[in-house]
C-alpha positions in Angstrom: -12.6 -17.7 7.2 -12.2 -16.9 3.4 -12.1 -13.5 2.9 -11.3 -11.7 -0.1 -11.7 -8.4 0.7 -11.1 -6.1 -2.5 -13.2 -6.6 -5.7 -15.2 -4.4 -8.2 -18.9 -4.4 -9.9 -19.7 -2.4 -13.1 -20.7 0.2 -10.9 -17.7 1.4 -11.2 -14.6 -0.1 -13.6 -15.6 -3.8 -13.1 -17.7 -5.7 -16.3 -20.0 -7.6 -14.0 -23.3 -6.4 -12.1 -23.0 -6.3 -8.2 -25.2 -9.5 -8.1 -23.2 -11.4 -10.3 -19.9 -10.6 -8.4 -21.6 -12.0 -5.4 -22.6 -15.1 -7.4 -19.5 -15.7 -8.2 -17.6 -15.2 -4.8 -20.0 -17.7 -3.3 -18.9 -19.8 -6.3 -14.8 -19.6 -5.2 -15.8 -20.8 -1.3 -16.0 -17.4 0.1 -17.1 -16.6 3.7 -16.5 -12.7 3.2 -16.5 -10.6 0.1 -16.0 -6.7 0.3 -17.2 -4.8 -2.9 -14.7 -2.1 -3.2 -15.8 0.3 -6.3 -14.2 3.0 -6.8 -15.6 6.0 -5.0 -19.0 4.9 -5.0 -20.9 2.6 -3.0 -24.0 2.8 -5.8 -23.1 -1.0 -6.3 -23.8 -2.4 -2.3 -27.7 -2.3 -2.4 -27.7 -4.4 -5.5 -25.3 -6.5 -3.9 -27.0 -7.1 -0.7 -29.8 -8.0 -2.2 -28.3 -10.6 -4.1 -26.6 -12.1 -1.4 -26.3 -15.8 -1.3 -26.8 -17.5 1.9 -23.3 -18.6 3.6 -21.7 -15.4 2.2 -21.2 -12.3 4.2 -20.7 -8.4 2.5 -18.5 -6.2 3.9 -19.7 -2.7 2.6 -16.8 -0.6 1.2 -15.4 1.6 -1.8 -11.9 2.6 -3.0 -11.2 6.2 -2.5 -9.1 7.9 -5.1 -6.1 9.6 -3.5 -3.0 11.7 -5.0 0.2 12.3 -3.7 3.2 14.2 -5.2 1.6 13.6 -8.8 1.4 9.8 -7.9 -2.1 7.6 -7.9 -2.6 6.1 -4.6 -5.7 4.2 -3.2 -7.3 3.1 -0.2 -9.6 1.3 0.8 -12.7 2.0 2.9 -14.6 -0.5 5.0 -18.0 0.0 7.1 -18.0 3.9 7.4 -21.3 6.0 7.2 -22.1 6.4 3.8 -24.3 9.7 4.7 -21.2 11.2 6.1 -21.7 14.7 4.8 -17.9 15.7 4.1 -17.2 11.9 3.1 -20.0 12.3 0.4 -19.2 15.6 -0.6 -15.8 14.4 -1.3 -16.9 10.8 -3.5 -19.2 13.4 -5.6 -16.4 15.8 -6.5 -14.5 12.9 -7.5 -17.0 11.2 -9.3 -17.3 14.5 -11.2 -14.1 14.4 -11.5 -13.9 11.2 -12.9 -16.8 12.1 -15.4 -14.9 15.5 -16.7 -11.6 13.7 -17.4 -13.1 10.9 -19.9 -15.3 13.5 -21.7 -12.0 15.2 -22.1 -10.0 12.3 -23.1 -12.3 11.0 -25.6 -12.0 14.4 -27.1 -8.1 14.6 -27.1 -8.4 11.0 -28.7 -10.6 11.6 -31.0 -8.5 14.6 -32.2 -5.6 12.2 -32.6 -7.7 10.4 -34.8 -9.1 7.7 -33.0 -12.3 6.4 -34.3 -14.2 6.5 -30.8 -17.4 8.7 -29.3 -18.2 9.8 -26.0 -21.7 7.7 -26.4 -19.5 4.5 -26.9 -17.4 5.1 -23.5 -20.9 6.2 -21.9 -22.5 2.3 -23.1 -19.4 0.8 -21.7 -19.8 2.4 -18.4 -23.4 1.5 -18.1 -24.3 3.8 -15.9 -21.3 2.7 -13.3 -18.4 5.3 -12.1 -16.6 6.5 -15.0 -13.2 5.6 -15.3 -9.9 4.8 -17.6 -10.7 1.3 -18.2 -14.4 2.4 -20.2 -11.7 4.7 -22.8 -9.4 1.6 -22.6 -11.9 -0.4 -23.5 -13.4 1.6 -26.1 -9.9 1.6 -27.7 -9.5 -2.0 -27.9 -13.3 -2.2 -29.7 -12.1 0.2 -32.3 -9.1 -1.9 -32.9 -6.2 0.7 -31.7 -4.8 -1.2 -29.4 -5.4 -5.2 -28.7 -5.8 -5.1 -25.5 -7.0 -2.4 -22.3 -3.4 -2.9 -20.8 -1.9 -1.8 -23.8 -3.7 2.1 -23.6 -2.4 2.9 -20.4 0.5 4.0 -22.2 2.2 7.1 -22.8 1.3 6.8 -26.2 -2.4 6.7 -25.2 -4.2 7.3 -21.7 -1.4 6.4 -19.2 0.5 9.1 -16.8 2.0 11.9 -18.9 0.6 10.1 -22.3 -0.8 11.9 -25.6 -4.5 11.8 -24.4 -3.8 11.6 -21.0 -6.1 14.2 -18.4 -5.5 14.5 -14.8 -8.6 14.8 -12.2 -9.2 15.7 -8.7 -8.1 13.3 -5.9 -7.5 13.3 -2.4 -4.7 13.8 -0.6 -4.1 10.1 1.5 -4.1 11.4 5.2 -6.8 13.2 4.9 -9.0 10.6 3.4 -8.0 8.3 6.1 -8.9 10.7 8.2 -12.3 11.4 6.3 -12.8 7.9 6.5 -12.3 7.4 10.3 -14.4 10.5 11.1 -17.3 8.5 9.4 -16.7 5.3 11.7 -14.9 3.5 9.1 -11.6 1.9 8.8 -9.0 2.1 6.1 -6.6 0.3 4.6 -3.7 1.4 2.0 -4.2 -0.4 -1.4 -1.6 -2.3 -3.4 1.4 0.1 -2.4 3.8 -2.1 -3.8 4.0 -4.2 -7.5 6.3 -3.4 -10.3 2.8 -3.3 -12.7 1.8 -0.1 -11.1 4.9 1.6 -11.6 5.3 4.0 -8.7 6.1 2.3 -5.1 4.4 4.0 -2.4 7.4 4.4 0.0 7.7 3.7 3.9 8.0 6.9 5.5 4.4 7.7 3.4 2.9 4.7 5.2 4.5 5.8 8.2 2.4 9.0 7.8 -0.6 7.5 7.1 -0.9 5.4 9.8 -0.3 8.2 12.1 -2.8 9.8 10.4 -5.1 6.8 11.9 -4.9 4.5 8.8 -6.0 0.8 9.9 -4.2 -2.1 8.0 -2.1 -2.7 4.7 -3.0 -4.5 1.9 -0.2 -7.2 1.7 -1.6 -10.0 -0.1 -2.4 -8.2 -3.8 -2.2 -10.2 -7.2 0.7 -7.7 -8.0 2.6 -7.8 -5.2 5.4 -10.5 -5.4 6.7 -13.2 -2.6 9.7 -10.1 -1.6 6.9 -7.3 -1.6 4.9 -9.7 0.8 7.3 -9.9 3.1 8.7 -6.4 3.4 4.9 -4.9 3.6 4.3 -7.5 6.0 7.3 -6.6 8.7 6.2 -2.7 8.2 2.3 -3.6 9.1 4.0 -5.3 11.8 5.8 -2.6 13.2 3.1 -0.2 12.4 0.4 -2.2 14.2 -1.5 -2.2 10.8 -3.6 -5.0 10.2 -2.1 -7.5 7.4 -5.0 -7.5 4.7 -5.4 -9.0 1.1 -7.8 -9.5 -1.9 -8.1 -10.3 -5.3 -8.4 -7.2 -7.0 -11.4 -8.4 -9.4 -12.4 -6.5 -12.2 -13.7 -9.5 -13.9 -13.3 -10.2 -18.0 -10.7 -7.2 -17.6 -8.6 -9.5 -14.8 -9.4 -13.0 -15.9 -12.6 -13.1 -12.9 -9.7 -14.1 -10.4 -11.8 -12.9 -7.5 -10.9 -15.5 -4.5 -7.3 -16.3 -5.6 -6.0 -13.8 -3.2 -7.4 -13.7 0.1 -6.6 -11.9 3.3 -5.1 -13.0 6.4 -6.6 -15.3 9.0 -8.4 -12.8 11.2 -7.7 -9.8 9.0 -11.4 -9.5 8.0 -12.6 -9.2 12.3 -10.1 -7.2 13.4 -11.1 -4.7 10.9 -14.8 -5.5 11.7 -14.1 -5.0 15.1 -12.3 -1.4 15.1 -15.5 -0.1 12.6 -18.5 2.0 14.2 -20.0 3.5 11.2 -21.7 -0.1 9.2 -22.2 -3.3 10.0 -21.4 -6.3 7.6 -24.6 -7.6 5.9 -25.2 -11.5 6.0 -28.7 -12.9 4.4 -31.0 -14.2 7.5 
């Protein structure tokens, strides 16, 4: 069972429609893809509906969290989507989410940077606002040559020039928000020198007695030492060992299906999930 089961659609930061991603995961041999936007599922009707046959969907978003002034993310699998306090929460964000660019466009633009709010807004496309659309609007206007190279101090990174925070949740209690809506979770890329901080043990340790379900070992960013220390903590945690590409296609080389998850990662999750059901075409 080939199972990549973390990628993104221009619904959110992603440059590809939902349908597309799909067409493209069948492409790589995929059994399972999970679309993971970031905290949004606007993406998954489009994606179910372009479903190719042989492929299943597992439903899912990445929730923003924040702990100690550090970005941290997890993943969400087959939970309610109508969850009331779940929703309530993904629309603040959203919000959130929206706020912050208007306000970093306007920081950039008083630093002299030839950009507009309509230019982020056409990148976005109607999808989840996020850093990458700025980033991208940067590298269009020729300030910097690539998107890695705004999330800097000296443009949009933590702490930088044009930087804005937003609202985010705190990690236990979006597990918790998540297993209240019959989902399961699973705590995204906590490791990888790329993303600077390091999401440390005794934090995990929390979360999964907070009720979190597995632990995203097998991450483009995560090197062969990071594998293996994240993999003795999910055993000893009774996490389940998970894994996926990370797609955000053009913006990460369309690598979806180069990382996969662990033999049986994909049903035990499945299994432990009461609020969706995976969607297969037939």
């Amino acid at each position: 069972m080939r199972a990549d089961l973390h990628s993104h659609s221009n619904a959110s930061d992603g440059t590809q429609p939902p349908a597309d991603v799909m067409q493209r995961a069948a492409a790589a041999g995929l059994d399972v893809i999970a679309l993971t936007d970031h905290d949004t599922v606007a993406g998954l009707r489009r994606a179910a509906a372009a479903l190719p046959p042989g492929l299943t969907l597992v439903p899912g978003m990445e929730l923003s969290c924040r702990l100690e002034g550090h970005s941290v993310h997890l993943l969400a699998y087959l939970f309610d989507p109508g969850n009331d306090e779940l929703a309530g929460e993904m629309a603040e964000i959203r919000e959130s989410r929206l706020y912050r660019a208007r306000a970093m466009v306007d920081k950039l633009v008083g630093l002299g940077v030839p950009i507009t709010w309509d230019q982020v807004s056409e990148i976005a496309a109607g999808g989840v606002v996020g850093r990458p659309h700025v980033a991208r609007a940067l590298v269009e206007a020729g300030v910097v040559p690539t998107v890695a190279d705004a999330f800097t101090p000296e443009w949009i990174g933590p702490g930088g020039r044009a930087h804005v925070p937003r609202y985010a949740l705190d990690p236990a209690r979006a597990v918790r928000l998540v297993s209240a809506a019959g989902g399961v979770s699973v705590l995204a890329h906590a490791r990888g020198a790329e993303r600077g901080w390091r999401t440390p043990d005794e934090v995990i340790e929390e979360l999964a007695d907070a009720g979190l379900t597995g632990l995203e070992i097998f991450h483009p960013q995560h090197n062969e030492r990071e594998r293996a220390a994240l993999g003795e903590l999910a055993t000893r945690l009774n996490l389940v060992a998970s894994g996926g590409s990370d797609d955000h296609g053009e913006l990460t080389g369309y690598r979806i299906g180069t990382v996969l998850a662990p033999d049986g990662a994909y049903e035990q999750l499945a299994e432990r999930a009461t609020g969706a059901v995976p969607i297969a075409t037939g």
